[in-house]
C-alpha positions in Angstrom: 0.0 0.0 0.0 3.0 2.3 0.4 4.5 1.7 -2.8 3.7 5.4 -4.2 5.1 6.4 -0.6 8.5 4.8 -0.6 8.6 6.1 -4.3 8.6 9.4 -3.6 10.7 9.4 -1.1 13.4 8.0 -3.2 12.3 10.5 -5.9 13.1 13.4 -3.3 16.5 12.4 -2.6 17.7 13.5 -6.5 16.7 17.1 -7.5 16.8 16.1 -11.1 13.2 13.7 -10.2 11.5 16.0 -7.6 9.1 17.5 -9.9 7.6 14.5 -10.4 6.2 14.6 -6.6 2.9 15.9 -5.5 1.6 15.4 -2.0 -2.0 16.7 -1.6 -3.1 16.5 1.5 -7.4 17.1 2.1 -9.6 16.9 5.4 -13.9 17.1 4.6 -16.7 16.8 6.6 -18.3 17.3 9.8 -21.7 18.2 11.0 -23.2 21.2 8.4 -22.6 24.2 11.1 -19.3 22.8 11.6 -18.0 22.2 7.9 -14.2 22.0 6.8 -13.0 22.0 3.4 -8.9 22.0 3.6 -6.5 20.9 1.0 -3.3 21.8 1.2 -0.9 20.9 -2.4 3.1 20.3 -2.2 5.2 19.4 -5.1 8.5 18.1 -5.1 10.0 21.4 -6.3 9.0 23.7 -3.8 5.6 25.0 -4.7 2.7 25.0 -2.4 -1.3 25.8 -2.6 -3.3 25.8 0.6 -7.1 26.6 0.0 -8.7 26.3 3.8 -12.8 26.9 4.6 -13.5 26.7 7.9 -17.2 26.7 9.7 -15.9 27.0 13.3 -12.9 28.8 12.4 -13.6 31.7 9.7 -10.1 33.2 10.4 -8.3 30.2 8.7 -10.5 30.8 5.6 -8.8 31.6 2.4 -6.5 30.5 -0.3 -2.7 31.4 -0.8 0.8 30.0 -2.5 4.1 29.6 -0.9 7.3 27.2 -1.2 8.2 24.4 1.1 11.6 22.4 1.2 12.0 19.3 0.2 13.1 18.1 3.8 9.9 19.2 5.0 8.2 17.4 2.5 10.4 14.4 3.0 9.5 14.4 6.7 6.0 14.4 5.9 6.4 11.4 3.3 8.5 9.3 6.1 5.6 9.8 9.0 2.5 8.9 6.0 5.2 5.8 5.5 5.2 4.9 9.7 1.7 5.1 9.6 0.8 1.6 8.2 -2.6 0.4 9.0 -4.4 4.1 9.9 -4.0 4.7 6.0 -7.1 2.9 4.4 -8.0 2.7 0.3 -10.7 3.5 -1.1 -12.4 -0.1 -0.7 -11.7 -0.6 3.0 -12.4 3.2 4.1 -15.7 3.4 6.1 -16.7 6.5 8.0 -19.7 7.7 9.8 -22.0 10.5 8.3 -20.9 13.6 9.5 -17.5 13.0 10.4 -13.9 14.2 9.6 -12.6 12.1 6.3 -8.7 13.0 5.4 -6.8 11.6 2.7 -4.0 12.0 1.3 -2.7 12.3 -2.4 0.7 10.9 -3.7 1.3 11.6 -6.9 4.5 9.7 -9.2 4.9 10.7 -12.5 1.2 11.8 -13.2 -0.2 8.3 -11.2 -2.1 9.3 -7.8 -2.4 6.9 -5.3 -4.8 7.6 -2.3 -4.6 6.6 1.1 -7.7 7.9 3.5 -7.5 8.1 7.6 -10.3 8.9 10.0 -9.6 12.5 10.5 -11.6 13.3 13.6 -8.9 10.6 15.7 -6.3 12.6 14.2 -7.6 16.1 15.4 -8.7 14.6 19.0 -5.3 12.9 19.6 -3.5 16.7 18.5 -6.1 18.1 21.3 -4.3 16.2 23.8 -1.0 17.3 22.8 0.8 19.3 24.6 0.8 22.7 22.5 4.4 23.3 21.5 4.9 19.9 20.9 7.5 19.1 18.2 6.1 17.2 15.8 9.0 14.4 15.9 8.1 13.9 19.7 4.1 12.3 18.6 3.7 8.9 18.8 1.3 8.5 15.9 2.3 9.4 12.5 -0.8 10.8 11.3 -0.5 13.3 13.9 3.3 14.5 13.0 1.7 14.5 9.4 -1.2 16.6 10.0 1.1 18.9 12.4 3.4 19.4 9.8 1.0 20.0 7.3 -0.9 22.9 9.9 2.8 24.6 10.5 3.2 24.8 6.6 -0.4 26.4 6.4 -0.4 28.7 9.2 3.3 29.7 8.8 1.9 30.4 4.7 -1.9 32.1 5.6 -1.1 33.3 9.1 -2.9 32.8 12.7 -6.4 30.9 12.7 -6.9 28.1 14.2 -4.8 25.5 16.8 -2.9 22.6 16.2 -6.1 20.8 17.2 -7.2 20.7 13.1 -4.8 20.8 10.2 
């Protein structure tokens, strides 16, 4: 299930290949009063789109375009890799009505493979974080990704928000 993973991980490691990465990263859902639309766009040479609307949040609303580095984008790739069995595909992903759904997108060369994870366990497991956490001190993966992922956005779009949602 990791193959597209471990692929662009290796891809990362020679500048020549890095444009051939794309990460998108995208949490939907919750109750209507409480919607969330995020998806936040990496590519292996630098570039990055975040496009955020927020119900309970309004502040974090909006879209903007940035650069990342390729170790941050590396780091994101290696905790997606660690997190084995919390990544589902399409056919085994089941969630509730109403709840958080993330997924992520890694794209090779054009070919997208998608892994999904129950979003809402992500965000309550980031509540019980201490707040300045470093995101290489969490014990589950999804959360280092989804922390990383927030840093990128808030550090692109500003304030808005706590590391309680991505």
């Amino acid at each position: 299930m990791t193959n597209h993973i471990a692929l662009a991980r290796e891809r990362l490691q020679d500048p020549e290949q890095r444009e051939s990465i794309r990460l998108t990263y995208c949490v939907h859902g919750g109750v209507p009063s409480e919607r969330l639309d995020e998806r936040v766009e990496l590519t292996g040479s630098g570039e990055m789109h975040v496009d955020v609307r927020d119900d309970t949040d309004p502040e974090r609303d909006g879209e903007a375009s940035g650069t990342v580095e390729a170790e941050e984008l590396t780091a994101i790739l290696d905790a997606l890799g660690d997190a084995g069995e919390r990544l589902y595909s399409r056919e085994d992903a089941s969630f509730t009505p109403d709840s958080m759904v993330g997924w992520v997108d890694v794209t090779v060369d054009g070919d997208t493979e998608r892994f999904y994870f129950d979003a809402d366990a992500v965000f309550e497991g980031l509540a019980k974080a201490p707040e300045n956490r470093p995101a290489a001190e969490q014990d589950d993966p999804l959360e280092v990704v989804t922390y990383r992922v927030d840093r990128l956005r808030t550090r692109l779009m500003g304030g808005g928000g706590g590391d309680e949602r991505s």
